[in-house]
C-alpha positions as CSV (number, residue, x, y, z in Angstrom):
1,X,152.5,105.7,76.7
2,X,149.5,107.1,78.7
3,X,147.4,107.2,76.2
4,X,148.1,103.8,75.1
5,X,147.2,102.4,78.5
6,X,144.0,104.4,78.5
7,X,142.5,103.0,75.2
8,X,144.0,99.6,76.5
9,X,141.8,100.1,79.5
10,X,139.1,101.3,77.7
11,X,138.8,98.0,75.8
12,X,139.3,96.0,78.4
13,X,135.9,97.9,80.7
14,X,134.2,97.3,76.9
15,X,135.2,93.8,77.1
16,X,134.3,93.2,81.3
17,X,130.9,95.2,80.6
18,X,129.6,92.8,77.4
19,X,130.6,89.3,79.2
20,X,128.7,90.7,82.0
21,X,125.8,92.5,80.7
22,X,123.5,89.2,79.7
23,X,123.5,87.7,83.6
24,X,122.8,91.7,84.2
25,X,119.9,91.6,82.4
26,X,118.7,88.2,82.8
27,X,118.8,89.1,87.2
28,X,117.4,92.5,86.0
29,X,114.0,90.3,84.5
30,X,114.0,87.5,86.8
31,X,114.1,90.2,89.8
32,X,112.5,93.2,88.5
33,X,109.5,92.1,86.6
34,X,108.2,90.2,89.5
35,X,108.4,92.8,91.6
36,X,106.6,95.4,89.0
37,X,104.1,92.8,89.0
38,X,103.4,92.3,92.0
39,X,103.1,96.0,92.7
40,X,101.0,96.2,89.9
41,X,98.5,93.7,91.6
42,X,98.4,95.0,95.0
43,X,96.5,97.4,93.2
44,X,93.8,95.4,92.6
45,X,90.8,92.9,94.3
46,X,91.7,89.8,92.7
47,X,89.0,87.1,92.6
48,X,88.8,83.9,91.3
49,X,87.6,85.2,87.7
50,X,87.6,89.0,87.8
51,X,89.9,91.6,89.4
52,X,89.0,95.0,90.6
53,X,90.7,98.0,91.0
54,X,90.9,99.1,94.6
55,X,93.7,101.9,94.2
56,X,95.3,102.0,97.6
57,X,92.5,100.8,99.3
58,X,94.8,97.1,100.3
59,X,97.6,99.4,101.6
60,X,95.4,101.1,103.7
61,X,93.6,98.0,105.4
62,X,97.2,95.7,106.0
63,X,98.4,99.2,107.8
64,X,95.5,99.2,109.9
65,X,95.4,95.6,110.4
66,X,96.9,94.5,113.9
67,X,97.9,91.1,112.9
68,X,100.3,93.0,110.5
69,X,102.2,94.9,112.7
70,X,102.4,92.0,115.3
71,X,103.8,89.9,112.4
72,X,106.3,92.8,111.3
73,X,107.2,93.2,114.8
74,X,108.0,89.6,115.2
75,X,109.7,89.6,112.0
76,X,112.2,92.4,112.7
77,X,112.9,91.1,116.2
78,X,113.7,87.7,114.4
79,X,116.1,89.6,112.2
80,X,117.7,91.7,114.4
81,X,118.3,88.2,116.7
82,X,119.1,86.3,113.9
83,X,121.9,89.4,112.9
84,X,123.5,90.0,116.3
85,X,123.6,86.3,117.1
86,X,125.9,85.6,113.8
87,X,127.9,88.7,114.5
88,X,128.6,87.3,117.8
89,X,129.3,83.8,116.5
């Protein structure tokens, strides 16, 4: 009887996984490949017709920049705001 409700359960995780799996993978590409891009490209001095590779040379200027941290500043003080506020609510 156990055993019968095991491979019963089996089938039906087999079943849940392969109607699931193709939004799984489209999110997976529609999320991921943009962000792999992107950090790809950070990596880079892009120009209107030629790139060049700047290695972490754009990390370290927007981490020395003030206008970055003031922005991040605001930006977590929105959120924080914007979080407690609906809690409240």
């Amino acid at each position: 009887m156990q055993r019968a409700a095991s491979s019963m359960l089996k089938k039906e995780n087999s079943l849940g996984w392969k109607l699931v799996s193709p939004t799984v993978i489209l999110l997976m590409i529609l999320i991921l490949y943009p962000v792999g891009y992107n950090i790809y490209i950070s990596f880079f001095d892009y120009g209107i017709t030629s790139s060049t590779f700047v290695g972490l040379e754009n990390y370290v200027r927007v981490f020395k920049d003030s206008a970055f941290w003031k922005s991040f500043f605001i930006t977590v003080g929105f959120t924080l705001m914007t979080v407690i506020g609906s809690i409240l609510l």
